[in-house]
DSSP file (Angstrom, degrees, kcal/mol; ACC not computed):
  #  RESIDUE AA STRUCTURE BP1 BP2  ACC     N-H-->O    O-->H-N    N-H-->O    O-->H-N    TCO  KAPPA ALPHA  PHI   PSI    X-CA   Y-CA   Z-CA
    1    1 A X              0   0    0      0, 0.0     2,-0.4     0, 0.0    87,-0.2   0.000 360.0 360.0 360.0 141.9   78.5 -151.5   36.7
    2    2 A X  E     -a   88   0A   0     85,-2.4    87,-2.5    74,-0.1     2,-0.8  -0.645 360.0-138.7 -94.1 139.4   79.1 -154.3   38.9
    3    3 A X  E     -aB  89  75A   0     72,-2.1    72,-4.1    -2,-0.4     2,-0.4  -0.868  17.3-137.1 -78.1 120.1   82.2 -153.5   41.7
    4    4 A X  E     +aB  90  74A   0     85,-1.2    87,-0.7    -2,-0.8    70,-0.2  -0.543  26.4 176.5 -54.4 134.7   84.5 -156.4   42.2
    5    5 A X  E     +     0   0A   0     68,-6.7    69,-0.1     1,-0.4     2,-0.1   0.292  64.3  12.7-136.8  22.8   85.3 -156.9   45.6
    6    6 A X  E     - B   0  73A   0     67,-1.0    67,-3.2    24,-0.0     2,-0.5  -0.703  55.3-161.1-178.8 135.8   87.3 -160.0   45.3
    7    7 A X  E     - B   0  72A   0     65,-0.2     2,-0.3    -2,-0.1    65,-0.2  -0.992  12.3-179.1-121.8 141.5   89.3 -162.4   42.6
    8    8 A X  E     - B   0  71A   0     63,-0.6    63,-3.6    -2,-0.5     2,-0.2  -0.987  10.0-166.7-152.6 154.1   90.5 -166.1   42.9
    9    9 A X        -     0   0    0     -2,-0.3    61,-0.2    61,-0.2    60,-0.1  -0.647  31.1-103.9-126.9 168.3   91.9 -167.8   40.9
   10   10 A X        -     0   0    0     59,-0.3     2,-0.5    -2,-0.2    -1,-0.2  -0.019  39.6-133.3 -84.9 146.6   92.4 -171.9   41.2
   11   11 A X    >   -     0   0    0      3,-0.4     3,-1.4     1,-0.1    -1,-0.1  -0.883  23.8-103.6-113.2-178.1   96.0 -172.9   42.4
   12   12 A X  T 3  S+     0   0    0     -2,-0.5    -1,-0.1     1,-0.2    -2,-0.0   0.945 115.7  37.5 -60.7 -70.1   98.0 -175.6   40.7
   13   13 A X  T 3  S+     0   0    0      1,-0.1    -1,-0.2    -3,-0.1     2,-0.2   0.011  89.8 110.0 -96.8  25.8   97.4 -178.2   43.5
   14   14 A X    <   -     0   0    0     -3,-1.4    -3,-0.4     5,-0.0     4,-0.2  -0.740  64.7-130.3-129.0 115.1   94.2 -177.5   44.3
   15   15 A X    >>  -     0   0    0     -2,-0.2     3,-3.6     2,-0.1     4,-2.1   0.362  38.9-109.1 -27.7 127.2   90.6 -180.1   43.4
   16   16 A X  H 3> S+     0   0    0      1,-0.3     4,-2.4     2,-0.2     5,-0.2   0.884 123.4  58.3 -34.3 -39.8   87.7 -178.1   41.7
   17   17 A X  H 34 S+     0   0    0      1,-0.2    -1,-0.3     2,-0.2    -2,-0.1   0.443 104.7  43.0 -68.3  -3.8   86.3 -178.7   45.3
   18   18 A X  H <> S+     0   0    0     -3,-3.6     4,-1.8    -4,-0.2    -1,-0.2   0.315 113.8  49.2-141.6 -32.4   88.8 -177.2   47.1
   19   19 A X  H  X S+     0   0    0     -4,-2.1     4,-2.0     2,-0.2    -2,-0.2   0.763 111.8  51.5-108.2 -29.9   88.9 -174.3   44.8
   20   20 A X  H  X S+     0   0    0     -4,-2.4     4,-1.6    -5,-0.4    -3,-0.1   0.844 112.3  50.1 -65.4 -36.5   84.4 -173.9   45.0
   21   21 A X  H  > S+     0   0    0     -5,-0.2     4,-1.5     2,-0.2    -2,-0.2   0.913 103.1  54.7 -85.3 -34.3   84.9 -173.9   48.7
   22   22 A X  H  X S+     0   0    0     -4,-1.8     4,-2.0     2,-0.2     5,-0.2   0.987 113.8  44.8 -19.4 -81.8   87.6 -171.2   48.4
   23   23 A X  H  X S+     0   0    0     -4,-2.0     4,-2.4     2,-0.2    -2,-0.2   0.748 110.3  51.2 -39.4 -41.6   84.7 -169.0   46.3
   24   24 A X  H  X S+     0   0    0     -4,-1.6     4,-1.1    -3,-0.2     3,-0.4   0.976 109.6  49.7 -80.3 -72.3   82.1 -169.6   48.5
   25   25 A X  H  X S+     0   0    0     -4,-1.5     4,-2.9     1,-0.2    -2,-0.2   0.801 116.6  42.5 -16.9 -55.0   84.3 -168.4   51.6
   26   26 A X  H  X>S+     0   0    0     -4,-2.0     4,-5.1     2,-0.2     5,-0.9   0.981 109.6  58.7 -58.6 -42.7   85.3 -165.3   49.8
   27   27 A X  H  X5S+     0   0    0     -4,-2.4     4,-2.6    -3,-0.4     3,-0.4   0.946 112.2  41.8 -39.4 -69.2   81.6 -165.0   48.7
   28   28 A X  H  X5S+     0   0    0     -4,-1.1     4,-1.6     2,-0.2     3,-0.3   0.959 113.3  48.6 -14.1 -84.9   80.6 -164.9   52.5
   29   29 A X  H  <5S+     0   0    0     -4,-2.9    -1,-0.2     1,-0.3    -2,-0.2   0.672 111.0  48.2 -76.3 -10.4   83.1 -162.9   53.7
   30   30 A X  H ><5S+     0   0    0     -4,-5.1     3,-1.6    -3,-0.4    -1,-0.3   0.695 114.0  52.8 -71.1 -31.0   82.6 -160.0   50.8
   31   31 A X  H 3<<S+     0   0    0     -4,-2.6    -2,-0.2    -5,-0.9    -3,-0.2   0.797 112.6  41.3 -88.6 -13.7   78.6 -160.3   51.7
   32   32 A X  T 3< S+     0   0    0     -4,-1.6    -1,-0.3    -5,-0.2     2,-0.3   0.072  97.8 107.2-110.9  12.8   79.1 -159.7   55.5
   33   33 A X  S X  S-     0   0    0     -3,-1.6     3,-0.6    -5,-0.2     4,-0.1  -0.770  82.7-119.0 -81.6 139.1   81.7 -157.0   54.7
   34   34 A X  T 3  S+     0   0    0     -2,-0.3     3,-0.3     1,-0.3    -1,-0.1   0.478 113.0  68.9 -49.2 -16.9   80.9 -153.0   55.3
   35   35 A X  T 3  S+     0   0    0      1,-0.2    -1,-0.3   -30,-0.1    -5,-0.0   0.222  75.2  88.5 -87.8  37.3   81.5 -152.5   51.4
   36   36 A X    X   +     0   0    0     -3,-0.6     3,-1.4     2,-0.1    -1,-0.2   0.553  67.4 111.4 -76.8   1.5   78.0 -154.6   51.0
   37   37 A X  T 3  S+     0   0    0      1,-0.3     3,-0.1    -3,-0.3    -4,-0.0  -0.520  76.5  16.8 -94.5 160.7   76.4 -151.1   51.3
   38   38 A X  T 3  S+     0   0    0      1,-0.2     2,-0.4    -2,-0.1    -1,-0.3   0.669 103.5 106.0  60.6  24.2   74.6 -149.7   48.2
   39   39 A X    <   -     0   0    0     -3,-1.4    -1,-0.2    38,-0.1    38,-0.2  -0.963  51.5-167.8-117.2 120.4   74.6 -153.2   46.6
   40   40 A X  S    S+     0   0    0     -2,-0.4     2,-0.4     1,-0.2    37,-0.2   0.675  80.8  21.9 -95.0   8.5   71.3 -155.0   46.5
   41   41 A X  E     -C   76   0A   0     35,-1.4    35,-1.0     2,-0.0     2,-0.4  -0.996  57.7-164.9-154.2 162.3   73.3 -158.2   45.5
   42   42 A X  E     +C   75   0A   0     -2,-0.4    33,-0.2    33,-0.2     2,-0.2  -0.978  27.4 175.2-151.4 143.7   76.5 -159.4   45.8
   43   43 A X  E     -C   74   0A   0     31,-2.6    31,-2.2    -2,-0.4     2,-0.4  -0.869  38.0-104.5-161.9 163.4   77.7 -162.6   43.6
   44   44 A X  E     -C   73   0A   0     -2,-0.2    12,-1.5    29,-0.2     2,-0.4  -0.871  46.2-172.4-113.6 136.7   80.2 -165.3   42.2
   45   45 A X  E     -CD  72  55A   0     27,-2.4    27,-1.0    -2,-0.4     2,-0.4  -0.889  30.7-148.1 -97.9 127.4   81.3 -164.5   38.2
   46   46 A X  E     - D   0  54A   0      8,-0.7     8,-4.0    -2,-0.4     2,-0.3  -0.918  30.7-125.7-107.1 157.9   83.1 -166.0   35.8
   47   47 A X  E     - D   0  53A   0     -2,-0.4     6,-0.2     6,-0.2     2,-0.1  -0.638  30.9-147.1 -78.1 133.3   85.3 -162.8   33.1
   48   48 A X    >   -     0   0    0      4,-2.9     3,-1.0    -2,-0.3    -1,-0.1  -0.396  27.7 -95.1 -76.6-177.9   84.3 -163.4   29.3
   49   49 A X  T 3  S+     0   0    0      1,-0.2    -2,-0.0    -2,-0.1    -1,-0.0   0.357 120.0  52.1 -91.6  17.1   86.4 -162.8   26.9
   50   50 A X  T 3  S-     0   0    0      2,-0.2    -1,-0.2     0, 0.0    -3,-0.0  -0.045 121.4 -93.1-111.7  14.7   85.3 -159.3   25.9
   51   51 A X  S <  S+     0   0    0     -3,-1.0    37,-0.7     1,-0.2     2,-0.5   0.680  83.0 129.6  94.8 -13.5   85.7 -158.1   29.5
   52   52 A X  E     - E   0  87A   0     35,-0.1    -4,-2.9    -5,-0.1    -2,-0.2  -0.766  58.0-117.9-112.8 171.6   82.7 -158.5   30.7
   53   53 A X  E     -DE  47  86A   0     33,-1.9    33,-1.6    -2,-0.5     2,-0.4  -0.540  29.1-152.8 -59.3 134.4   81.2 -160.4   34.1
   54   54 A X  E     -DE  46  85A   0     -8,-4.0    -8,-0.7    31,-0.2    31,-0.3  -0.856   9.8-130.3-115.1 120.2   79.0 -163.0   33.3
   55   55 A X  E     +D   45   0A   0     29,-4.3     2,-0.3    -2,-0.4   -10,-0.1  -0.028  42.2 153.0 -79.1 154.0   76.4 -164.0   35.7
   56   56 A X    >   -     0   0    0    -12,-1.5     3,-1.1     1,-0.1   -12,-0.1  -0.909  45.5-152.7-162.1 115.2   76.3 -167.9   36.4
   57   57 A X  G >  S+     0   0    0     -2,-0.3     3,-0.7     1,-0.2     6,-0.1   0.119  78.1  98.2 -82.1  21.8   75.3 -170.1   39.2
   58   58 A X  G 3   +     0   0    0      1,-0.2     5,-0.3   -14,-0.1    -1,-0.2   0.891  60.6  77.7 -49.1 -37.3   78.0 -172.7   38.0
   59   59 A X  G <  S+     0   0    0     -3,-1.1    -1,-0.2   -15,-0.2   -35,-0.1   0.703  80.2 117.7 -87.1   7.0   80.5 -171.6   40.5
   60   60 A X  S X  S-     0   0    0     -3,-0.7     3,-0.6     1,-0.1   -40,-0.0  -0.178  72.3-128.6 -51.6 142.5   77.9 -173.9   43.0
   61   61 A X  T 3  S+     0   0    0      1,-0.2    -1,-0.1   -41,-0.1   -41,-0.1   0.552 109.7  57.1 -54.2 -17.7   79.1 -176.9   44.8
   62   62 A X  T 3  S+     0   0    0      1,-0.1     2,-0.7    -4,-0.0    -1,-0.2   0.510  88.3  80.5 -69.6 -44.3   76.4 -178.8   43.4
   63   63 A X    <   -     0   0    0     -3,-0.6    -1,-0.1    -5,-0.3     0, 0.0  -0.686  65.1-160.9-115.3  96.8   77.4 -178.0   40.0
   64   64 A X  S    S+     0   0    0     -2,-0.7    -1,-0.1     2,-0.1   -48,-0.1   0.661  74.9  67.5 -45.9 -25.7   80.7 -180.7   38.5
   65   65 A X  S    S-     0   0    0     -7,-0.1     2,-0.4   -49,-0.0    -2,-0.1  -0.082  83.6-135.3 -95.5-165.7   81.9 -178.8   35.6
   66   66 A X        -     0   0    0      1,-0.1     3,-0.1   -46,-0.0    -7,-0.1  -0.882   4.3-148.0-154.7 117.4   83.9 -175.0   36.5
   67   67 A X  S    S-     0   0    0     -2,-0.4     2,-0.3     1,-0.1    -1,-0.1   0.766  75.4 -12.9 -62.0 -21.9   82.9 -172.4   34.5
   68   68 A X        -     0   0    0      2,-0.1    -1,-0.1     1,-0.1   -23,-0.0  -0.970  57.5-116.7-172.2 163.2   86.4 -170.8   34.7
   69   69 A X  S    S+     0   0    0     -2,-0.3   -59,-0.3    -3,-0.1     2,-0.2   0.898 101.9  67.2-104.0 -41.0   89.7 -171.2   36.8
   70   70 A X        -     0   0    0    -61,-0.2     2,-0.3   -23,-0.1   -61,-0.2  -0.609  65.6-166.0 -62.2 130.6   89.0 -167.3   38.0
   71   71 A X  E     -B    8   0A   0    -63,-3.6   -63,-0.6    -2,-0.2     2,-0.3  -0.747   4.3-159.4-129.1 111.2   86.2 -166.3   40.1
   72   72 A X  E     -BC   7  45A   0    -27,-1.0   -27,-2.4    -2,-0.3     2,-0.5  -0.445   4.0-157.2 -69.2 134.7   85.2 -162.8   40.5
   73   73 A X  E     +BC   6  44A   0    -67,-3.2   -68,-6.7    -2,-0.3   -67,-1.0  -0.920  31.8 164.8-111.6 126.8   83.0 -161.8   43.7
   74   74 A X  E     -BC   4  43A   0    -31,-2.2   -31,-2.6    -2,-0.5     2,-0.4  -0.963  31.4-135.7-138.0 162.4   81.3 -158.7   42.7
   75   75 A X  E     -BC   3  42A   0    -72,-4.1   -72,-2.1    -2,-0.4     2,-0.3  -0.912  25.6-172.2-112.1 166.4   78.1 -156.5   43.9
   76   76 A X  E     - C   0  41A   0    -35,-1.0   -35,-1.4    -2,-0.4   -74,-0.1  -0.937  20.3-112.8-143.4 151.2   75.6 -155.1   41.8
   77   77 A X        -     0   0    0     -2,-0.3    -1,-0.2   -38,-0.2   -38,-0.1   0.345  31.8-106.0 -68.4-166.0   72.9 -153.0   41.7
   78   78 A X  S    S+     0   0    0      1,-0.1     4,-0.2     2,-0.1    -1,-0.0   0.769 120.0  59.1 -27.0 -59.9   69.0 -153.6   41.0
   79   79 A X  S    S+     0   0    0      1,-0.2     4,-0.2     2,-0.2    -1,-0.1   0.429 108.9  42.3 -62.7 -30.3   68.8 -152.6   38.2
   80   80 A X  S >  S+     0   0    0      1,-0.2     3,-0.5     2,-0.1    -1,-0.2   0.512  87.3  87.1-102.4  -1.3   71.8 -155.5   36.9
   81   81 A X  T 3  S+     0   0    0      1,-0.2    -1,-0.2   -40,-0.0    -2,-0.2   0.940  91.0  49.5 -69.6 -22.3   70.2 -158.2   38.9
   82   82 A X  T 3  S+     0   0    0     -4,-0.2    -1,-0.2    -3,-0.1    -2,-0.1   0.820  97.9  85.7 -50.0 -31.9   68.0 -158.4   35.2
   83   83 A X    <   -     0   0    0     -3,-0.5     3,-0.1    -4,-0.2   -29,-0.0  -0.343  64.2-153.9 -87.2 157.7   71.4 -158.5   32.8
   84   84 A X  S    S+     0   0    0      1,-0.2   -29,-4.3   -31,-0.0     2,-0.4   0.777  89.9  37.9 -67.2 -85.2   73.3 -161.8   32.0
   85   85 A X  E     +E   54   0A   0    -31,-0.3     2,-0.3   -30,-0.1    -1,-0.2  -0.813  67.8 179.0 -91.2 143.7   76.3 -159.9   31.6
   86   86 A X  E     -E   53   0A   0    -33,-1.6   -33,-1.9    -2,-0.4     2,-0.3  -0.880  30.1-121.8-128.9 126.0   77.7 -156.6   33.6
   87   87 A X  E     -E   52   0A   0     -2,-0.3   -85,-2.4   -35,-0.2     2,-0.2  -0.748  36.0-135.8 -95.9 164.1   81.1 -154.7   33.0
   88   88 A X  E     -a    2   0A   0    -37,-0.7     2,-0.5    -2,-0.3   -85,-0.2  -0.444  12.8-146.3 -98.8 160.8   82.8 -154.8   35.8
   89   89 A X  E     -a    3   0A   0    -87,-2.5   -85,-1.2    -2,-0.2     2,-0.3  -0.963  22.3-133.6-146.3 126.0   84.9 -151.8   37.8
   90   90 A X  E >   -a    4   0A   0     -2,-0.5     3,-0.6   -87,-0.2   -85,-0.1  -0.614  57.0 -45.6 -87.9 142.1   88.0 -152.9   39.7
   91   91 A X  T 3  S-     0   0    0    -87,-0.7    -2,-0.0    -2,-0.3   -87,-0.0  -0.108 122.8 -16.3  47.2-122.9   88.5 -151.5   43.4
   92   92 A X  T 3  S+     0   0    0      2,-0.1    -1,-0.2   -89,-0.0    -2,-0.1  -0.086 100.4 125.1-101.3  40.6   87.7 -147.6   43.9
   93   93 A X    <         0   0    0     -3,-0.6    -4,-0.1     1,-0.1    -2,-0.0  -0.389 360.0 360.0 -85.3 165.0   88.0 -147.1   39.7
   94   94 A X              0   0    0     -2,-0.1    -1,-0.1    -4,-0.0    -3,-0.1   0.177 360.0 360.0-102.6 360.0   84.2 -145.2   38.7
């Protein structure tokens, strides 16, 4: 199960650009954080609609469209760096 260890979500009055560079800051600052430990990866998500994380290199600057107005920063194991999609476990939840 992947931890989330951050969500944002777009504001009203803020450019898809504005709102990527958000994500990448959090991304950053979760990946140089002390809960990085026991994660071999730590990543940007967009939620499906069943709940689960799906992994997706959209939330690049590079990339025009936005897969979703939320982005979850989560870590995961080895073992999920394989999966497409991961359910997710919020804060200290098992």
């Amino acid at each position: 199960m992947a931890k989330i260890l951050a969500t944002i979500s777009k504001l009203n009055d803020e450019t898809e650009y504005e709102f990527k560079q958000r994500c990448c800051v959090e991304l950053r600052n979760a990946a140089g954080g002390s809960d990085r430990a026991g994660f071999m990866a730590i990543g940007r998500f967009a939620m499906t609609s069943d709940g689960l994380l799906e992994v997706s290199c959209l939330w690049g600057l590079a990339y025009p469209e936005l897969p979703a107005e939320t982005c979850y920063i989560a870590g995961y194991s080895r073992t999920e760096c394989r999966l497409i999609y991961l359910k997710p476990i919020f804060g200290d939840k098992p």
